[in-house]
VOZATI-619179 format. One record per residue (C-alpha): y, z, x. Coordinates in steps of 0.001 Angstrom, whole numbers, padded with zeros to 6 digits, always signed. Layout:
N
YZX;...
This chain:
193
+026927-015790-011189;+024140-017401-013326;+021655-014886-011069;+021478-011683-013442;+018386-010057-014809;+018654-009329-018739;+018565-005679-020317;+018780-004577-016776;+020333-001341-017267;+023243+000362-015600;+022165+002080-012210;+024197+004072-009988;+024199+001928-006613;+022092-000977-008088;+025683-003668-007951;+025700-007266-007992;+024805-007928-004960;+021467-005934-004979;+020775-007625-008318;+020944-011220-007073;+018333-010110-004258;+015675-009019-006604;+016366-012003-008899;+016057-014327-005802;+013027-011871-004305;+011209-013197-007866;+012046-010195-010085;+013657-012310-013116;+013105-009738-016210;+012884-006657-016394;+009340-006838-017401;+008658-008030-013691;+010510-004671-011977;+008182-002605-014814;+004882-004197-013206;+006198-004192-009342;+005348-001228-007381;+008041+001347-006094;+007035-000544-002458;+007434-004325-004117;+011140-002890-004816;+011181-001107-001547;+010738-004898+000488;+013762-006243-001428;+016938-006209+000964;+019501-003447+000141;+017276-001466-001603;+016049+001889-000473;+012777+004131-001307;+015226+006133-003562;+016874+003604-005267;+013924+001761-006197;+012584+005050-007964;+015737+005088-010375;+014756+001443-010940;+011909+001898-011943;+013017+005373-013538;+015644+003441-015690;+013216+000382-016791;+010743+002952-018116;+007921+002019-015590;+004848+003294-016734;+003404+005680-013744;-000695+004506-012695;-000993+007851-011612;-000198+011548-011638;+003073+013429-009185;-000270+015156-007547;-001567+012069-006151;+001567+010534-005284;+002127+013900-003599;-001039+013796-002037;-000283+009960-000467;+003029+010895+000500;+000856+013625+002323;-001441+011359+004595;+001437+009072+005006;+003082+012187+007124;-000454+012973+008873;-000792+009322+009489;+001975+009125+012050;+001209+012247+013746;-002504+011586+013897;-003639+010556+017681;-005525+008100+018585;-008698+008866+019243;-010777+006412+022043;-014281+007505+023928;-014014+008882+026834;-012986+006857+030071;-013121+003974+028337;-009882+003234+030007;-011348+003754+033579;-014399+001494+033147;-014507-002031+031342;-018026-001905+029832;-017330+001076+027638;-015729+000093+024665;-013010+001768+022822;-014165+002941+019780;-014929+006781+019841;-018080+008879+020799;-018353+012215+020865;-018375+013484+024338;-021584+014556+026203;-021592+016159+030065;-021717+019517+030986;-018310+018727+033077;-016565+016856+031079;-012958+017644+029793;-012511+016262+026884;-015818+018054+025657;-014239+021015+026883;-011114+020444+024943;-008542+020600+027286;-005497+019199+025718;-004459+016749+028540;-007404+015161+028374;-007105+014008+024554;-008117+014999+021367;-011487+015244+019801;-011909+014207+016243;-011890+017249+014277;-011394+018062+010547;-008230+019314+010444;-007216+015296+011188;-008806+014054+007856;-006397+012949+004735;-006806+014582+001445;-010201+013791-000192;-008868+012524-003591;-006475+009522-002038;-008718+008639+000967;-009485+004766+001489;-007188+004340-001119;-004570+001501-000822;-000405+002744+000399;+000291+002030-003460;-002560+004374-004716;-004603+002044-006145;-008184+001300-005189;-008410-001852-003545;-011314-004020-005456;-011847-007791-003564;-011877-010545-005838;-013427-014193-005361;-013017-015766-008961;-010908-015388-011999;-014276-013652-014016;-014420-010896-011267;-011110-009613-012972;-012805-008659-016636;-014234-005870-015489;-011239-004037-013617;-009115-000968-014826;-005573-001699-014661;-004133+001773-014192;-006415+003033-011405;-007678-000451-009725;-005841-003418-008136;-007218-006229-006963;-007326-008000-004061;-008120-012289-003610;-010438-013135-000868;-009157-014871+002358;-011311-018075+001782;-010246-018413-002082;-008596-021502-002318;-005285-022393-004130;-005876-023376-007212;-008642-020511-007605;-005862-018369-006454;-003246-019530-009353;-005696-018807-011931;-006869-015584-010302;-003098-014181-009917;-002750-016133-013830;-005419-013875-015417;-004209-010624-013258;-000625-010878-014629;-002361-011338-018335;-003753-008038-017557;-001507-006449-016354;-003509-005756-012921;-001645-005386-009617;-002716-008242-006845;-002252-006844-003200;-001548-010424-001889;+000183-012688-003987;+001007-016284-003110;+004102-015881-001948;+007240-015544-003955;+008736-019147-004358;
């Protein structure tokens, strides 16, 4: 099997199999697996959240950020799914009112009154940690990018970056070029041949 990554080291539950996937997923050095993101390894098939932490563990992966923050995002990943979701009041009932929420007025009304059938009011208690909010899944801050000069001015271990929708192809070769020079993160790469 000509498919192997070089100075891959042994892992416990990392066999051939898994091996060939990242190769053929576009991981062909090990320098690749020390750039990709615990996620980036997650997406490969036959590899697990765990497994792709001893990966990355065992290829000396240098960490962006601190255990705090990735405690922190781990954090508002729970609240995320138990977080409701919040629409304006009998906006289902009448087709004018639009979705999006609005604090609830009326001397009558329920949902004002917080009665728990009704649904829930936004409150504070629903809000995600103030030091990772509007930050990107990975934990990096999401910075939108147009042209290959827009990347000069970005800090790899806290920022990545993110190519506009109406960059073209060629602009987006050069832009994901320059990124992998610096050893910045791109959100949406072209994707993997």
């Amino acid at each position: 099997m000509d498919e192997m990554i070089e100075g891959l080291p042994k892992i416990k539950g990392l066999g051939k199999a898994k091996v060939q996937a990242l190769y053929q997923s576009g991981f062909k050095s090990v320098n690749d697996i020390r750039r990709a993101s615990i996620d980036d390894l997650n997406a490969v098939k036959g590899i697990n959240l765990s497994l792709a932490e001893s990966i990355q563990k065992a290829v000396g992966a240098k960490k962006s950020f601190s255990d705090e923050k990735e405690h922190l995002l781990k954090v508002r990943k729970r609240q995320k799914s138990k977080k409701p979701s919040f629409r304006r009041h009998d906006s289902h009932k009448k087709k004018k009112l639009d979705e999006s929420w609005r604090y609830p007025i009326g001397m009558h009304n329920k949902l004002r009154k917080r009665i728990a059938a009704k649904g829930a009011t936004v409150q504070i208690g629903y809000g995600s940690p103030k030091e990772v909010r509007g930050l990107h899944p990975s934990g990096y801050e999401e910075v939108l990018v147009h042209r290959p000069k827009d990347i000069e001015n970005i800090n790899e271990t806290e920022q990545a970056i993110r190519i506009g929708s109406g960059v073209g192809k060629k602009k987006r070769l050069d832009i994901e070029e320059k990124a992998e020079e610096f050893g910045i993160k791109v959100l949406n790469p072209t994707a993997r041949e």
